[in-house]
C-alpha positions as CSV (number, residue, x, y, z in Angstrom):
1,X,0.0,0.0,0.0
2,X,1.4,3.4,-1.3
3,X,1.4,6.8,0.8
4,X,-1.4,7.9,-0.7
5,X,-3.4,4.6,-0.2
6,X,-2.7,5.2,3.3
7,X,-3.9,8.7,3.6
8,X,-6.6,7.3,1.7
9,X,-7.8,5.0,4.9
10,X,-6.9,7.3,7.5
11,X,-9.4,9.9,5.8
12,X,-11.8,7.7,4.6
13,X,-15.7,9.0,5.4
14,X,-15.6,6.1,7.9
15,X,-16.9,5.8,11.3
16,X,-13.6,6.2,13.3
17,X,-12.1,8.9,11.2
18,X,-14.9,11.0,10.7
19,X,-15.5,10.6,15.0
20,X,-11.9,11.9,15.3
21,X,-12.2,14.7,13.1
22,X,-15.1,15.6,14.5
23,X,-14.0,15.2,18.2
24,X,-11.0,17.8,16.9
25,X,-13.6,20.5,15.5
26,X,-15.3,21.0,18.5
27,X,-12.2,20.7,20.6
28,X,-11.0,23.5,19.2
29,X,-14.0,25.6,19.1
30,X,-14.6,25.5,22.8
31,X,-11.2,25.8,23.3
32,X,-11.5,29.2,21.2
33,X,-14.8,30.0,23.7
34,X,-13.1,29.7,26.6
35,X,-10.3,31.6,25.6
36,X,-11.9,34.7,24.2
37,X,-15.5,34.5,26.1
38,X,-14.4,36.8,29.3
39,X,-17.0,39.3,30.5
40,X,-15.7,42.4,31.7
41,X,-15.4,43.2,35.3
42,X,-18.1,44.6,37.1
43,X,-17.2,48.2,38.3
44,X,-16.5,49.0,41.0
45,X,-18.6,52.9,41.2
46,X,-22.0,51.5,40.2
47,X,-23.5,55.3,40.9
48,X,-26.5,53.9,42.6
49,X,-27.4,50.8,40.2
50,X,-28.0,47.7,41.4
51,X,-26.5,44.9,39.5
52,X,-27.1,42.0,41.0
53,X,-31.2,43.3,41.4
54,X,-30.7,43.9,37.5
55,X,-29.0,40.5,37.2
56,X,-31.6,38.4,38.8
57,X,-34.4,40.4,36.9
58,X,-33.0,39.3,33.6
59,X,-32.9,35.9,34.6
60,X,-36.6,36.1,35.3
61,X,-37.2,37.9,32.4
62,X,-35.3,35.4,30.2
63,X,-35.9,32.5,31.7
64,X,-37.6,31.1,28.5
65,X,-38.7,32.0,25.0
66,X,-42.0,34.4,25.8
67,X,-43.6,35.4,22.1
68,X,-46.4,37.3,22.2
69,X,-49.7,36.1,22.6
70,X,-47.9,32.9,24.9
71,X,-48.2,31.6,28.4
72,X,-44.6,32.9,29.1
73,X,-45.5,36.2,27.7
74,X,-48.1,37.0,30.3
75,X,-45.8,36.1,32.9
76,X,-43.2,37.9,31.8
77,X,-45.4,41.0,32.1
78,X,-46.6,40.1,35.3
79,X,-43.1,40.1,36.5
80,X,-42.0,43.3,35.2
81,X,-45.9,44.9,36.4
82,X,-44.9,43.5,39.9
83,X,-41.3,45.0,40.0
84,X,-42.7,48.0,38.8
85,X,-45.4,48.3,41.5
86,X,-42.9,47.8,44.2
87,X,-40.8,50.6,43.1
88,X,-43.9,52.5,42.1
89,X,-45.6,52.4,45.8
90,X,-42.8,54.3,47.3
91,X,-42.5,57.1,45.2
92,X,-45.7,59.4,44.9
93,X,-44.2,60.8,41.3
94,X,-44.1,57.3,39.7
95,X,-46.9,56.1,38.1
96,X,-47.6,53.1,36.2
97,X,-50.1,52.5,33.5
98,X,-50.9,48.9,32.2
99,X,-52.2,49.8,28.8
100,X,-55.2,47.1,27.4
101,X,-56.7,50.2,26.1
102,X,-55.0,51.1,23.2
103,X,-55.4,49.6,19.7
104,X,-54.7,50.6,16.0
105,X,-55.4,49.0,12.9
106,X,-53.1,49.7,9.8
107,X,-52.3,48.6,6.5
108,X,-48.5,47.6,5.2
109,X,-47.1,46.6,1.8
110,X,-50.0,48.4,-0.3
111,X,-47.3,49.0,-3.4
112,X,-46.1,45.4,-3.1
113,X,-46.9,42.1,-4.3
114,X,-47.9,41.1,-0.7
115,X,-50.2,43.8,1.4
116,X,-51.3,42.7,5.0
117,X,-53.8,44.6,7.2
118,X,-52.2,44.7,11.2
119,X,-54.9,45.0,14.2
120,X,-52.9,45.3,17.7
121,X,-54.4,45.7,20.9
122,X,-52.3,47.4,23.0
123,X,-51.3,45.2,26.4
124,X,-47.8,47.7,26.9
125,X,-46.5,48.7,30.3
126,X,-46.2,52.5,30.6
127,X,-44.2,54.4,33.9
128,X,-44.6,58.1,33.7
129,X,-41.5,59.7,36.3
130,X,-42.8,63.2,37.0
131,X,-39.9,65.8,36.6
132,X,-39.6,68.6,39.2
133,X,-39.9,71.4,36.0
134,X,-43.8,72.1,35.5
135,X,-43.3,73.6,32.7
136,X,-41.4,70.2,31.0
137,X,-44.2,70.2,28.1
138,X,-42.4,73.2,27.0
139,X,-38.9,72.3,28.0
140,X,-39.5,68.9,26.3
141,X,-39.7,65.9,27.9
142,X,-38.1,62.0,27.5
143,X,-39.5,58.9,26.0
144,X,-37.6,55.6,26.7
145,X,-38.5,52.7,25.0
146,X,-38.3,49.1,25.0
147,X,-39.6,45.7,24.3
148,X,-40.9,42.7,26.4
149,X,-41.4,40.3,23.8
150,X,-39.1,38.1,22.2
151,X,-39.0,35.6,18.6
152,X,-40.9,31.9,19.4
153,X,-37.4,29.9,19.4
154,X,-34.8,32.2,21.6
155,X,-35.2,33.4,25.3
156,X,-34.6,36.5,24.2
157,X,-32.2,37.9,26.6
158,X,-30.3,40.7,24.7
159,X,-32.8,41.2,22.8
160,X,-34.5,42.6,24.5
161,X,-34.8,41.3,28.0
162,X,-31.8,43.4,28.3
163,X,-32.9,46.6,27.0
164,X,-35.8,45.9,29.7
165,X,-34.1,45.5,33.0
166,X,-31.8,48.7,31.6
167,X,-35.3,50.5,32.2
168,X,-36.4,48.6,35.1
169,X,-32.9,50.2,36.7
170,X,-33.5,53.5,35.2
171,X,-37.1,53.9,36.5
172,X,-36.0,53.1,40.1
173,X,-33.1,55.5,39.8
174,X,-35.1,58.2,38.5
175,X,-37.9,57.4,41.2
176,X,-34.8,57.9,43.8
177,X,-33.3,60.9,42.3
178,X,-36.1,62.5,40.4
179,X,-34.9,64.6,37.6
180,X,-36.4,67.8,35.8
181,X,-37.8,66.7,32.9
182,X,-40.7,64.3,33.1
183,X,-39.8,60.4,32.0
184,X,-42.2,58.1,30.3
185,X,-41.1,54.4,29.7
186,X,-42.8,52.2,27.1
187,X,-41.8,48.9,27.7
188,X,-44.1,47.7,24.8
189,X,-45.2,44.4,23.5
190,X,-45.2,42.6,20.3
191,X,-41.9,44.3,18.9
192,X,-40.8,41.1,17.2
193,X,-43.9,41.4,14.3
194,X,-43.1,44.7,13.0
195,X,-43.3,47.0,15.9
196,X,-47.0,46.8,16.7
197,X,-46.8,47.4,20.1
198,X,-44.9,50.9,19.7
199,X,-47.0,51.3,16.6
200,X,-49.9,51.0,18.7
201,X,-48.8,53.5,21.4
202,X,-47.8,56.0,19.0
203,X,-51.2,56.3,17.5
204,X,-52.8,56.0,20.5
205,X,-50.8,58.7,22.9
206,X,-50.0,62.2,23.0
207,X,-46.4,62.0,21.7
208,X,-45.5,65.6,23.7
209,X,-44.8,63.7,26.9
210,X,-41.7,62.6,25.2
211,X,-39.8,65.1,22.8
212,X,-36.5,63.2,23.2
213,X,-37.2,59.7,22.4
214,X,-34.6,56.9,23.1
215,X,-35.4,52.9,21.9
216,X,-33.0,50.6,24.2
217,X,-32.1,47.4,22.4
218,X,-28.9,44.8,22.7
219,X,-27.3,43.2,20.0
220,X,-24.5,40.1,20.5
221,X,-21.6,40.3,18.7
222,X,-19.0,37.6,19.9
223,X,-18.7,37.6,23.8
224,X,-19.9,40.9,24.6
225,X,-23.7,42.3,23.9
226,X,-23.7,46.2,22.4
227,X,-26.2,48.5,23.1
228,X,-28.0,50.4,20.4
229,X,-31.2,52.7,20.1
């Protein structure tokens, strides 16, 4: 048997050859995880935040796949309603509005080869932080925004369970150290189909409360998830 016999039998698509390569592969891809998968440290000055509040309420919020319209869905928004409340009932300048009011009905794609009427009723979880400046309808105020829902086969944690518990954090921080300007979070529902939850508040509420608008979201991108609006 020649060299290239041999090399032949040692490569052949075989069971123990193609089991050893195979073995190799993912060897050396978790070996290339471990090596560059290294969160950053948390720091030290967390100015107030609480990380390991904000940690445990993205585990809750991600614990599974939650689609709207699902089981998990509702309890997601339960869990952020009851967080919410708890913060909420200390601070007489927080108010929190579960929205099953709002609905709009649209039309998409008229020009196109495929148009689709959208109906969405509302089910969104709105916190209004009162600034100290009466006159912040004039001064303009903020609208933070984010989304509860996530796509049917992924937990959804950066996107957005993340962008969530940011403005979980940054309602009880405001509530603690209330700023100027009014503060209205839309943590809205039904993201993942084309917006319709924000679509719905738009059309639904006076867009003045919040001059300055901000959408929080999370995108991975190798070890480390990036923040984008």
């Amino acid at each position: 048997m020649n060299i290239r016999d041999r090399l032949g039998a040692i490569f052949a698509f075989s069971t123990v050859p193609t089991t050893v390569l195979l073995v190799l592969v993912y060897a050396a891809i978790f070996s290339t995880v471990l090596v560059t998968d290294n969160l950053p440290p948390v720091p030290r000055d967390t100015r107030g935040l609480d990380l390991d509040q904000a940690w445990w309420d993205l585990h809750r919020v991600s614990a599974r796949p939650h689609p709207f319209n699902s089981h998990a869905n509702d309890l997601v928004r339960d869990f952020i309603l009851e967080r919410l409340g708890d913060i909420a009932s200390q601070y007489p300048h927080v108010t929190i509005d579960y929205d099953v009011v709002s609905n709009a009905s649209w039309a998409t794609g008229l020009f196109s080869t495929a148009p689709r009427a959208v109906y969405q009723e509302g089910n969104n979880i709105l916190v209004k932080v009162d600034g100290t400046d009466l006159a912040y309808r004039e001064s303009g105020g903020y609208l933070l925004s984010a989304h509860y829902d996530s796509v049917s086969t992924a937990p959804g944690t950066t996107d957005d369970s993340m962008g969530v518990v940011t403005l979980m954090q940054m309602v009880e921080q405001f509530a603690k150290h209330r700023p100027r300007r009014t503060v209205v979070f839309n943590i809205n529902n039904n993201e993942e189909s084309s917006l319709n939850g924000a679509h719905a508040y738009v059309m639904d509420y006076n867009p003045r409360d919040g001059i300055h608008v901000l959408q929080v979201s999370y995108s991975t991108h190798g070890p480390t998830s990036v923040m984008f609006s």
